[in-house]
VEXDREN-2710 file (C-alpha; in Angstrom, 1 decimal):
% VEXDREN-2710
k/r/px/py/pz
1/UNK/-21.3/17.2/9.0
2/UNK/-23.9/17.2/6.7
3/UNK/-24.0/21.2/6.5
4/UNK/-20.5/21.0/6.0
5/UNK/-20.5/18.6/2.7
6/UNK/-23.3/21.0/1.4
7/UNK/-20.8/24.1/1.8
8/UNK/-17.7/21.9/0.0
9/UNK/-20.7/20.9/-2.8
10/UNK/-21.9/24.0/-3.4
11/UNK/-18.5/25.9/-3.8
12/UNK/-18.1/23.9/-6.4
13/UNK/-20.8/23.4/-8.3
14/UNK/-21.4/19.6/-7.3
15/UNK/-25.3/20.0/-6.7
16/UNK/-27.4/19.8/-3.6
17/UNK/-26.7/17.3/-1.4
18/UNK/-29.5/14.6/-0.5
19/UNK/-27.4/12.2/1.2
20/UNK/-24.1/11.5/3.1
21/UNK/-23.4/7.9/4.8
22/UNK/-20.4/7.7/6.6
23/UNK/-18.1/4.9/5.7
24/UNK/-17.3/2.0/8.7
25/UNK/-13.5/2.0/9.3
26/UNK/-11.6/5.4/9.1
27/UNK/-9.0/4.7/10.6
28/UNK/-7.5/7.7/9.6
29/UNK/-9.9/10.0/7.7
30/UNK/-13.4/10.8/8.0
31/UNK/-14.8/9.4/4.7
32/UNK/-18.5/9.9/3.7
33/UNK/-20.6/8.6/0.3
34/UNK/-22.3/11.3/-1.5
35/UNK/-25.6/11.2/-3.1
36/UNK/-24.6/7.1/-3.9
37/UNK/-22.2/9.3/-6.4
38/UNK/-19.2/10.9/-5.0
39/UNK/-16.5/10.1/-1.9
40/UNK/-15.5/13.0/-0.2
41/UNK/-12.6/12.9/2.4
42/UNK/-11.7/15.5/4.9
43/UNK/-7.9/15.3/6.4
44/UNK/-8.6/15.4/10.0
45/UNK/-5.4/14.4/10.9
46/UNK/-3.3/17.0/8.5
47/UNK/-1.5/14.9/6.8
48/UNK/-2.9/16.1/3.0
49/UNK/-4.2/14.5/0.2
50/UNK/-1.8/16.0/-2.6
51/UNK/-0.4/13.2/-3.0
52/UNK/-3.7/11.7/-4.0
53/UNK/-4.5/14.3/-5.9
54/UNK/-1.3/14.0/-7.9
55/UNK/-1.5/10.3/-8.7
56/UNK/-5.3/10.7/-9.7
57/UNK/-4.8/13.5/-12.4
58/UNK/-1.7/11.6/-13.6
59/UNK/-3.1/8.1/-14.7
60/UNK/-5.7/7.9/-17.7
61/UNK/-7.2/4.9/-18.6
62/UNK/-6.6/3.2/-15.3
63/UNK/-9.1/2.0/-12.6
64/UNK/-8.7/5.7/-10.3
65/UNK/-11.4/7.4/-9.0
66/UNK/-11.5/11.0/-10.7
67/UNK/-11.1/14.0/-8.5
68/UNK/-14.1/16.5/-8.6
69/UNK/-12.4/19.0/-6.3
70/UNK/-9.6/19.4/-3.9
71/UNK/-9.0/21.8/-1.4
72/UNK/-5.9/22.6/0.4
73/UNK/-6.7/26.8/1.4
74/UNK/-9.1/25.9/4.7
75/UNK/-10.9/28.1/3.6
76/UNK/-14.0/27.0/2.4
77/UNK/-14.0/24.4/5.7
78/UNK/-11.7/24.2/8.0
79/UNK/-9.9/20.8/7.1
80/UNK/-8.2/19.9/3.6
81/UNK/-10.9/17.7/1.2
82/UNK/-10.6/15.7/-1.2
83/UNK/-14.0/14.8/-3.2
84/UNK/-13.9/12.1/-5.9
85/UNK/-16.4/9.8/-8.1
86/UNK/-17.5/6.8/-6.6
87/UNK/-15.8/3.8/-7.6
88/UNK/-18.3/0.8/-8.5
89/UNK/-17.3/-2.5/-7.0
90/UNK/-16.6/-5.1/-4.2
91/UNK/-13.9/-4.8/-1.8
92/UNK/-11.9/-7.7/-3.0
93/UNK/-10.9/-8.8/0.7
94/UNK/-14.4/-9.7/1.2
95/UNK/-15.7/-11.8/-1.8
96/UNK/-12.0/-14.1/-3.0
97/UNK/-12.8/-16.7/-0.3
98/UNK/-16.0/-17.4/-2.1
99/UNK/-14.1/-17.4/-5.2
100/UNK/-13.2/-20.0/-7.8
101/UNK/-9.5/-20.8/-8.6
102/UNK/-10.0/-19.4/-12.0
103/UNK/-11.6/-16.3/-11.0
104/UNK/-9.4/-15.8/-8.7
105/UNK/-6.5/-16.3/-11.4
106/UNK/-8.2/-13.8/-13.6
107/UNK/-8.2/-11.2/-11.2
108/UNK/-4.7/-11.6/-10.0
109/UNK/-3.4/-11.3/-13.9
110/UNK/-5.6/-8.2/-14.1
111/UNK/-3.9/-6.8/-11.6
112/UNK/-0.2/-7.6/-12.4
113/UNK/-1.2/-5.8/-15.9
114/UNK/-2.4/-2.8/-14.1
115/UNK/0.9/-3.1/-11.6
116/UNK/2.8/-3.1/-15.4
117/UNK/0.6/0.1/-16.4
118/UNK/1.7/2.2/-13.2
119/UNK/5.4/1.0/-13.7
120/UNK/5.9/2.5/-16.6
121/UNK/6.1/6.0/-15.3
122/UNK/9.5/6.7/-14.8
123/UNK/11.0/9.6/-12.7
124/UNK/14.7/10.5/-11.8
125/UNK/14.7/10.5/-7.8
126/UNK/13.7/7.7/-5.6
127/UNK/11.1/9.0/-3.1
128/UNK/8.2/11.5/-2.6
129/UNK/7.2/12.9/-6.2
130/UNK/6.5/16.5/-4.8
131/UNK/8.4/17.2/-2.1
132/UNK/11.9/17.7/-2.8
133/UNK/14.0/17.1/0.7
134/UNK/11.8/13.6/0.8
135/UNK/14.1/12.9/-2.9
136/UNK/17.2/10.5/-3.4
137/UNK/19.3/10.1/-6.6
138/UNK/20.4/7.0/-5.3
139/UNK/17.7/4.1/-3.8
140/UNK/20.6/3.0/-1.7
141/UNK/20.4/6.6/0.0
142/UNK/16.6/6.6/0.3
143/UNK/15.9/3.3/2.1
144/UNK/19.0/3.5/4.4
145/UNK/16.3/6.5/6.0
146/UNK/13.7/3.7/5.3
147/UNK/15.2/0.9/6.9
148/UNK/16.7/3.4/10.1
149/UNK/12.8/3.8/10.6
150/UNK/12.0/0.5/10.9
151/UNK/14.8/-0.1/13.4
152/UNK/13.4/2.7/15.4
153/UNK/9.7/1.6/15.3
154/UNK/10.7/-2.1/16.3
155/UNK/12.8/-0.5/19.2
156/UNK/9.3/0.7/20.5
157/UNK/7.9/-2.4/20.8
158/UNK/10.7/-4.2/23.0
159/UNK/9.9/-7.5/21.4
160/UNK/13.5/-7.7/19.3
161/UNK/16.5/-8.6/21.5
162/UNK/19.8/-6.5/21.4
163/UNK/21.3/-10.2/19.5
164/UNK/18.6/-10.0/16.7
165/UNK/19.0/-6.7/16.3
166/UNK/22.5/-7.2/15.9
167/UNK/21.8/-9.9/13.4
168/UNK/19.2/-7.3/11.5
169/UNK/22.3/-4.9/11.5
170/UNK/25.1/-7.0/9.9
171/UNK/22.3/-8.4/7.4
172/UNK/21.6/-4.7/6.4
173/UNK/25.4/-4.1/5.9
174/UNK/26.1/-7.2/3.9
175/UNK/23.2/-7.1/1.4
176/UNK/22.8/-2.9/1.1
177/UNK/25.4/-3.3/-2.1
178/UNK/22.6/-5.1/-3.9
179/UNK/20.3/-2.1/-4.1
180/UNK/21.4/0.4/-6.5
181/UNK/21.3/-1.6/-10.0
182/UNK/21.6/0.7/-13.0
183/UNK/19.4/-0.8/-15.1
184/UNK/16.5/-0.5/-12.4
185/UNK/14.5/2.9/-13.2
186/UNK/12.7/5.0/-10.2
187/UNK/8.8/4.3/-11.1
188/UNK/5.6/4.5/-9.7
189/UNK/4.8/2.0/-6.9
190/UNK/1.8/2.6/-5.0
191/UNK/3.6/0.7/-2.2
192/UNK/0.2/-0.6/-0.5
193/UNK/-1.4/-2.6/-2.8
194/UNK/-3.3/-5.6/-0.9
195/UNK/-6.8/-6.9/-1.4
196/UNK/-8.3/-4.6/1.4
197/UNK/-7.4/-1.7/-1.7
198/UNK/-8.6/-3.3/-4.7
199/UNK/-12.5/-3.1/-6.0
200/UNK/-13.5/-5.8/-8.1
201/UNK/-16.8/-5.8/-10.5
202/UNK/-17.8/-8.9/-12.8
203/UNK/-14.5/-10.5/-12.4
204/UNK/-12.7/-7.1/-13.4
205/UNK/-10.5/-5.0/-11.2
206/UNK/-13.1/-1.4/-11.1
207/UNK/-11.2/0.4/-8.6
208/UNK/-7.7/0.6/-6.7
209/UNK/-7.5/2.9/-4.2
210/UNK/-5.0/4.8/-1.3
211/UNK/-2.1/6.4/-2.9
212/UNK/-0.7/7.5/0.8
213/UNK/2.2/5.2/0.6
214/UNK/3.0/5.6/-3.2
215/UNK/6.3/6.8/-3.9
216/UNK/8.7/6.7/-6.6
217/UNK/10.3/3.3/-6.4
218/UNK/12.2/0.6/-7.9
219/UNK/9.6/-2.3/-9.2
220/UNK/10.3/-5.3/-6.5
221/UNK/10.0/-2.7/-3.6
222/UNK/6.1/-2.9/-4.8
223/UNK/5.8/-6.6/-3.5
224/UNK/7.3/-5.8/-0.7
225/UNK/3.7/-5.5/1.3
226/UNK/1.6/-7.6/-1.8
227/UNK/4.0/-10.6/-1.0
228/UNK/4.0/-9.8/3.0
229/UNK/0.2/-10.0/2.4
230/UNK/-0.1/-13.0/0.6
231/UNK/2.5/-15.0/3.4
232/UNK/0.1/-13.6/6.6
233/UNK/-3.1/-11.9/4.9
234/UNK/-5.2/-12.3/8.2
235/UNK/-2.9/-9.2/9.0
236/UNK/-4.1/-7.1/6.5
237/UNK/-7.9/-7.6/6.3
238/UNK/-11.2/-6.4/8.5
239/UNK/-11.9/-8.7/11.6
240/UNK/-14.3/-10.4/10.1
241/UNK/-12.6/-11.8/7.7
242/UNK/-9.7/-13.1/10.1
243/UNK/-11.1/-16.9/9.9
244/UNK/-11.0/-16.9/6.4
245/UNK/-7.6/-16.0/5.8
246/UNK/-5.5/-18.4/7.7
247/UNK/-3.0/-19.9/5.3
248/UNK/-0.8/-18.1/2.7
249/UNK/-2.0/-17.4/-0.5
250/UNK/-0.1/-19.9/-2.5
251/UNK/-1.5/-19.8/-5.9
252/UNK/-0.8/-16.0/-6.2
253/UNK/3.1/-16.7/-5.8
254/UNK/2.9/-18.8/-9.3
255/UNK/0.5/-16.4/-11.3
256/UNK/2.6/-13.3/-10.0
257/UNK/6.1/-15.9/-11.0
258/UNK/4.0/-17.1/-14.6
259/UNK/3.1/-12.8/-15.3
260/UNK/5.6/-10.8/-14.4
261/UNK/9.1/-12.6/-15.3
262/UNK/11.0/-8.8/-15.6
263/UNK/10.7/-8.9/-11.6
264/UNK/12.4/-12.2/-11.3
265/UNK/15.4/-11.0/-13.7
266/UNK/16.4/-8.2/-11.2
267/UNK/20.1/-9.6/-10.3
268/UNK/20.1/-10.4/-6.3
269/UNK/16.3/-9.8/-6.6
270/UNK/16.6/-12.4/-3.6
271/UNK/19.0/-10.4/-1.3
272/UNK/16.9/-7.2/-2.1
273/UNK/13.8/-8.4/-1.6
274/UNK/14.9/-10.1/2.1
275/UNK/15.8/-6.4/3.1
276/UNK/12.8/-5.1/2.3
277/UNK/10.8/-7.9/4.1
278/UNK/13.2/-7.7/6.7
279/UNK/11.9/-3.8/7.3
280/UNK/8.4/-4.6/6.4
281/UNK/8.7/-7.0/9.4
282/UNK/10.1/-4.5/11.7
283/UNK/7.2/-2.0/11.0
284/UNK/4.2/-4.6/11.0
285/UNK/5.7/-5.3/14.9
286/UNK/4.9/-2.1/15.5
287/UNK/1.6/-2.1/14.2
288/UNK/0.6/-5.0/15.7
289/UNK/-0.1/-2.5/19.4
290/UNK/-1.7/-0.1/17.0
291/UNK/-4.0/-2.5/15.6
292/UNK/-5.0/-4.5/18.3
293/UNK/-3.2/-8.0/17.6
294/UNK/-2.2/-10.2/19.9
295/UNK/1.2/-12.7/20.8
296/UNK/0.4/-15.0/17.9
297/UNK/0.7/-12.9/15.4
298/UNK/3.5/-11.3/16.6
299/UNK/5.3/-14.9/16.7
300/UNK/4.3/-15.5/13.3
301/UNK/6.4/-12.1/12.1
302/UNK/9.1/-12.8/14.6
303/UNK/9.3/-16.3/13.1
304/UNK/9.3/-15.0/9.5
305/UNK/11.9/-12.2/9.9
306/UNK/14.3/-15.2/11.7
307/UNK/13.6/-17.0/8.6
308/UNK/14.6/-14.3/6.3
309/UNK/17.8/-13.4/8.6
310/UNK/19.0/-17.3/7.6
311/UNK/17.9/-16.6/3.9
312/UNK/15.2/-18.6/3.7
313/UNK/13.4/-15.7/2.1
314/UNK/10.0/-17.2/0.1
315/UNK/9.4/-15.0/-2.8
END
């Protein structure tokens, strides 16, 4: 591997390469640390990183890592790269149980201001931001694909009877007229945005990273996975960090309430909000083989999307 990063380095004048460490996890992309400078990312499953690309060169000013080089051709290596500067800064996951309340407050109003930053790039599709058959004029068009995916993933997993799913049906049908709101714009949601993706320096957001999600979006369908994190964040974080994370992350509710009002002025931002929940829930069942977790957790989602079903939504 190591011959391979110096190839990538030297075609572009990056320097000689003294040292590579190989980050833990990868779930889905070999990703190494360059000379204690520079991430470089190799897309071993094809899926691309122009997407990341494109969000990176797009947003000044802003927390992003800076892309160095990108390579689509194969032909330098034979996998699509991705190199980038390091980002300095703690995985935020890891250190906000040792935090206090007002750290903790400070960082989560950092955030919402950098959430405000991204949202005020507008576009005039819902969807993908490059690839055109991936584009709706309407949102209402775009997440009826959305939420037929979810029904199909939570199909896999045989743990929603044909009675919920009938439920999950009529729910869809009687709320789907609360999506398309004039007055709501397309903009940028990164559509991932938990703690496991935020770097944190001196009590300062430094880095927010994986754009694989992002899409252009209205704003509430950006809390759709920060709110599903902050009900059940033991979902969302490394193993380690499991006992940690057992209750919901109250406190964020208010400062996210207290800092950004626009999201609560949405009409039906209530009925919307329970769709989108309602498919997060779907998907996270299907997850839940992928990553390992067991019949409690599944009970806790199968609980929560009951709940949401009788519109008891939390938001």
């Amino acid at each position: 591997m190591l011959r391979k990063i110096n190839k990538v380095f030297k075609h572009h004048k990056l320097g000689r390469v003294d040292k590579a460490v190989k980050l833990k996890g990868g779930r889905v992309n070999p990703v190494y640390i360059v000379n204690s400078k520079y991430v470089i990312k190799f897309d071993a499953l094809k899926r691309g990183f122009d997407k990341e690309n494109y969000v990176l060169n797009r947003f000044k000013n802003m927390p992003l890592a800076k892309v160095m080089a990108y390579d689509a051709s194969r032909k330098v290596v034979p996998e699509e790269y991705i190199v980038q500067t390091k980002l300095q800064g703690k995985n935020l996951s890891f250190i906000w149980p040792s935090l206090k309340e007002s750290e903790r407050e400070k960082i989560f109003k950092n955030l919402i201001k950098i959430l405000k930053k991204f949202h005020k790039k507008n576009y005039g599709f819902y969807g993908d931001f490059q690839l055109k058959k991936k584009q709706q004029t309407k949102w209402s068009d775009f997440y009826a694909r959305h939420f037929k995916k979810a029904i199909g993933l939570a199909q896999e997993t045989k743990l929603i009877d044909k009675e919920l799913f009938g439920l999950i049906k009529s729910f869809y049908n009687l709320n789907q007229k609360f999506l398309d709101q004039p007055k709501i714009k397309a903009c940028f949601c990164h559509n991932d945005l938990h703690f496991a993706n935020i770097l944190v320096e001196k009590g300062k957001i430094t880095g927010i990273l994986d754009f694989d999600l992002s899409l252009a979006a209205p704003i509430d369908f950006e809390f759709e996975i920060l709110t599903c994190f902050l009900k059940q964040p033991d979902f969302f974080v490394a193993d380690e960090l499991k006992k940690k994370y057992t209750k919901p992350l109250s406190s964020c509710y208010r400062w996210l309430r207290e800092n950004y009002k626009e999201l609560y002025e949405i009409p039906n931002i209530k009925e919307r909000m329970s769709l989108y929940s309602i498919a997060g829930d779907m998907e996270m069942l299907w997850l839940c083989d992928k990553f390992g977790y067991g019949q409690r957790v599944k009970n806790v989602i199968l609980t929560r999307l009951e709940e949401t079903l009788q519109g008891n939504y939390w938001l």
